[in-house]
TIRO-2110 file (N, C-alpha, C; in Angstrom, 1 decimal):
// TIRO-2110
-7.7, 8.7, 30.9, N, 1, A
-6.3, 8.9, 30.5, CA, 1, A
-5.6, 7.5, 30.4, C, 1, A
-5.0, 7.1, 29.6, N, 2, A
-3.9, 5.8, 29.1, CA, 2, A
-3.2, 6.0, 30.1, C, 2, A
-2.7, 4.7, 30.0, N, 3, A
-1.8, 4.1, 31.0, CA, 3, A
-0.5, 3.4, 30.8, C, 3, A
0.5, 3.7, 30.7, N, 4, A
1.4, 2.8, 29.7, CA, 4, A
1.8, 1.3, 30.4, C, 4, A
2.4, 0.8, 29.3, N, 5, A
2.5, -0.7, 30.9, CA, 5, A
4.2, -0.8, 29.9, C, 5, A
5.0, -0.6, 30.4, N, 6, A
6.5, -0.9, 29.9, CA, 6, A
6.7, -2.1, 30.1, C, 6, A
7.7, -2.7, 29.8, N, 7, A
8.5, -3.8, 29.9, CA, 7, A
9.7, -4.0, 30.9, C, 7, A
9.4, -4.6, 31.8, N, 8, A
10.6, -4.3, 33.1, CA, 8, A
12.0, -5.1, 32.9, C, 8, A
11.9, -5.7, 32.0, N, 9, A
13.0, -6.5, 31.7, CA, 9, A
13.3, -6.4, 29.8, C, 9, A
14.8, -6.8, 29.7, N, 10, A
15.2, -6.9, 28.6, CA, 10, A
14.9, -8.1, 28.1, C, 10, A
14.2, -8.6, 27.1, N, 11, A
14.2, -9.8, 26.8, CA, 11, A
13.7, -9.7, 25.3, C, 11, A
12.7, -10.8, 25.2, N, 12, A
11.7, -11.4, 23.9, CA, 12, A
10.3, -11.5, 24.2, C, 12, A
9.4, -10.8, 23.5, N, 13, A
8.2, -11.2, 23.7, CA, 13, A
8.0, -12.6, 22.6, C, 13, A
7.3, -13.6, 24.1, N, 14, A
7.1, -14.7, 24.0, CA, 14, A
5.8, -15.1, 23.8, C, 14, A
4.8, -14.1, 24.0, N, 15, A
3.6, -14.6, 24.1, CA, 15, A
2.5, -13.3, 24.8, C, 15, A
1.5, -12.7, 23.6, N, 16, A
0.9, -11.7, 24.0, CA, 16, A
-0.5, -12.3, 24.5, C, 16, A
-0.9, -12.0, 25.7, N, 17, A
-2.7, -12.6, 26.2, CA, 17, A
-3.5, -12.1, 26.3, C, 17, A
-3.4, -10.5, 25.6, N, 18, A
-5.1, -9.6, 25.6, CA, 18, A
-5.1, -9.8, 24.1, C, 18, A
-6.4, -9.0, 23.5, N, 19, A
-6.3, -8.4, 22.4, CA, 19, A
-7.0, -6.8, 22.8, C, 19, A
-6.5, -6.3, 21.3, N, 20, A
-6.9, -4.8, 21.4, CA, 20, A
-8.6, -4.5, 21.9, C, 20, A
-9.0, -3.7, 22.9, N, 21, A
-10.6, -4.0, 23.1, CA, 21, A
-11.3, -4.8, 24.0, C, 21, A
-9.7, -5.5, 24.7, N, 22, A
-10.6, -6.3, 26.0, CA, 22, A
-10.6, -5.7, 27.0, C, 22, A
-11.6, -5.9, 28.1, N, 23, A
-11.3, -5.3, 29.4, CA, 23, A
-10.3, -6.4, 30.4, C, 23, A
-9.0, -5.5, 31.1, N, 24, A
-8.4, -6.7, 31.7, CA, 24, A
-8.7, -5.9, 33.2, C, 24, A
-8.4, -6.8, 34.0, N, 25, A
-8.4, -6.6, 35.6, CA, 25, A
-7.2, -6.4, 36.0, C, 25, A
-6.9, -5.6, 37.0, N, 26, A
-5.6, -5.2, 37.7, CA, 26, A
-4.8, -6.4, 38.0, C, 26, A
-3.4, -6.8, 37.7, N, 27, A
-2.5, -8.0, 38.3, CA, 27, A
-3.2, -8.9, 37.0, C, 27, A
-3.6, -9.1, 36.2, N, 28, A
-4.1, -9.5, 34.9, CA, 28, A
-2.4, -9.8, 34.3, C, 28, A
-2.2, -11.0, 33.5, N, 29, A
-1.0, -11.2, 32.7, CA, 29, A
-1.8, -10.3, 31.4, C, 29, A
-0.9, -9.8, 30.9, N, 30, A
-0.9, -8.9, 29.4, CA, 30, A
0.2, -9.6, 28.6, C, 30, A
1.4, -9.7, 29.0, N, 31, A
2.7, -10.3, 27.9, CA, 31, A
3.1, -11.0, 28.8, C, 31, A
3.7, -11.8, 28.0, N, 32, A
5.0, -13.0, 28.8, CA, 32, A
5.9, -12.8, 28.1, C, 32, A
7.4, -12.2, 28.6, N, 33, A
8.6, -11.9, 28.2, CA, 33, A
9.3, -13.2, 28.8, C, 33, A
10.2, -13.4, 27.5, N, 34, A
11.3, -14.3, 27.8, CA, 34, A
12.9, -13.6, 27.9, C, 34, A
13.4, -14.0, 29.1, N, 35, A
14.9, -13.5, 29.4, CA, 35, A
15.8, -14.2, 29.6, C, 35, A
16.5, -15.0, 29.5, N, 36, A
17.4, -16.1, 29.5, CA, 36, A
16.8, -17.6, 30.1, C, 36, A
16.0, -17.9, 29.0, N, 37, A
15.1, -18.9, 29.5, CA, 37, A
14.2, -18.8, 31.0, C, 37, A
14.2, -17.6, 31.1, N, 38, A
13.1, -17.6, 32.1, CA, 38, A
11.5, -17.1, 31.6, C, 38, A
10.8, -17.2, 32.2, N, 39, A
9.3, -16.3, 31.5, CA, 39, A
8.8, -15.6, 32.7, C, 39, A
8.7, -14.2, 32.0, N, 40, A
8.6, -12.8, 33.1, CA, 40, A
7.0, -12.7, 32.6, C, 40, A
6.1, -13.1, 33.2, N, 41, A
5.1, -11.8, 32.7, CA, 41, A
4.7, -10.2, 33.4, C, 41, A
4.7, -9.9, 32.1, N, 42, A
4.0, -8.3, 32.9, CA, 42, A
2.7, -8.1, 33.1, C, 42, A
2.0, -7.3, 33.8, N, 43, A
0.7, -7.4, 34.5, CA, 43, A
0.2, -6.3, 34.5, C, 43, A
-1.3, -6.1, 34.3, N, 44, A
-1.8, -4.9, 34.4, CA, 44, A
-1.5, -4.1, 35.6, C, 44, A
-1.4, -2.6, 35.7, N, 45, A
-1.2, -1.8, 36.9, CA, 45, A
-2.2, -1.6, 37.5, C, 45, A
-3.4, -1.6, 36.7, N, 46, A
-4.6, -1.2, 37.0, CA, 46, A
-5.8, -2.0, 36.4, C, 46, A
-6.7, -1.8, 36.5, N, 47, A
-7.8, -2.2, 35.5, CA, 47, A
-8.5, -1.4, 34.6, C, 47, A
-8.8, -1.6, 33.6, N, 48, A
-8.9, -1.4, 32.1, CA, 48, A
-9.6, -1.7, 30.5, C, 48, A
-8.8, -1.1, 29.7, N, 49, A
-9.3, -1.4, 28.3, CA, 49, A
-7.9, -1.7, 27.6, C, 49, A
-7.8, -2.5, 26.7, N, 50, A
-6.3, -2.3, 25.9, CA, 50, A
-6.9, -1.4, 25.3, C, 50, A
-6.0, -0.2, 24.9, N, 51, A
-6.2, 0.5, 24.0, CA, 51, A
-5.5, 0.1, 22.4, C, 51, A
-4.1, -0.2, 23.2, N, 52, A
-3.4, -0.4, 21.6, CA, 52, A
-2.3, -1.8, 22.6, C, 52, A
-1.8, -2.7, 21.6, N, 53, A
-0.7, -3.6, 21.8, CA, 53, A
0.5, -3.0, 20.9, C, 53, A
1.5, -2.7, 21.8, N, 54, A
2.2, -2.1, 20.9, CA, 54, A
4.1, -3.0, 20.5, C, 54, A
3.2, -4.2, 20.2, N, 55, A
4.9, -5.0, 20.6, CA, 55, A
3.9, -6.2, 19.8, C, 55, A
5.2, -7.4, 19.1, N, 56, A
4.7, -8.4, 18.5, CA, 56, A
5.2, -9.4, 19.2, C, 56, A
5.1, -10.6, 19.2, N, 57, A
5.4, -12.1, 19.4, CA, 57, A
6.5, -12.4, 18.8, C, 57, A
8.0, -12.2, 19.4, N, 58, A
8.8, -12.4, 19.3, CA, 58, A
10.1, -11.1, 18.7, C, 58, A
9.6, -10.1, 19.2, N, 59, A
10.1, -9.1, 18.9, CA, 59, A
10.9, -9.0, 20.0, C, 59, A
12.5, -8.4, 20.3, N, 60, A
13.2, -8.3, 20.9, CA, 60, A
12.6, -6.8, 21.5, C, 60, A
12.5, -6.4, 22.8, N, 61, A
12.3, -5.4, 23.9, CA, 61, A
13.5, -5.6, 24.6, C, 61, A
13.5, -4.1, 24.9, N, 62, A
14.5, -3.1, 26.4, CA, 62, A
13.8, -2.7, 27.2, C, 62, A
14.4, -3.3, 28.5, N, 63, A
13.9, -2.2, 29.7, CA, 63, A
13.3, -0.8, 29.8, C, 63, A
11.6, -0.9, 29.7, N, 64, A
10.9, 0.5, 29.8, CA, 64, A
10.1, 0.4, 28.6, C, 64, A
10.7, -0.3, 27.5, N, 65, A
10.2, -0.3, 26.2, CA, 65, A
8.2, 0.1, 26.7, C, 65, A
7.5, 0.1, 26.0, N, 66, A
6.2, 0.5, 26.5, CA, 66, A
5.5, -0.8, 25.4, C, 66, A
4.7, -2.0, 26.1, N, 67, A
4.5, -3.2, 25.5, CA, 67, A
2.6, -3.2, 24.9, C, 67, A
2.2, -2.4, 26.2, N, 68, A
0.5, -2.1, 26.3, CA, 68, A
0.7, -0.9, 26.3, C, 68, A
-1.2, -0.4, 26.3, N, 69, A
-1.8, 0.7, 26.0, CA, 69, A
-3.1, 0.6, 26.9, C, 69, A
-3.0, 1.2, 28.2, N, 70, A
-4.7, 0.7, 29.0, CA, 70, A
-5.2, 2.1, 28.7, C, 70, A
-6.6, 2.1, 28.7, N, 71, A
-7.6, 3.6, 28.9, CA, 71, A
-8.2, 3.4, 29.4, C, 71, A
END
């Protein structure tokens, strides 16, 4: 079953660190969002596969927005 990984903050994606098809480890950085000159990264919930990346490098996100895709 997929896993969604949202975006916990409103900001900018600054910087994506999987690709589609890697296996990541639980607490693993997946994105680095930027929010008023800070950098948030989000982290795997669990460990995994990316299934899909669903967000680009410098594309404006909202709170919840859904960034990854684990299976």
């Amino acid at each position: 079953m997929a896993t969604s990984v949202p975006a916990h903050i409103t900001g900018t994606v600054w910087k994506i660190e999987v690709k589609e098809g890697e296996d990541v480890a639980e607490g693993q950085v997946l994105v680095i969002l930027e929010s008023m000159k800070m950098e948030m990264p989000v982290e795997a919930p669990e460990a995994g596969k990316v299934v899909k990346i669903l967000c680009s490098e410098t594309q404006a996100v909202n709170e919840g927005d859904v960034l990854v895709e684990l299976g």
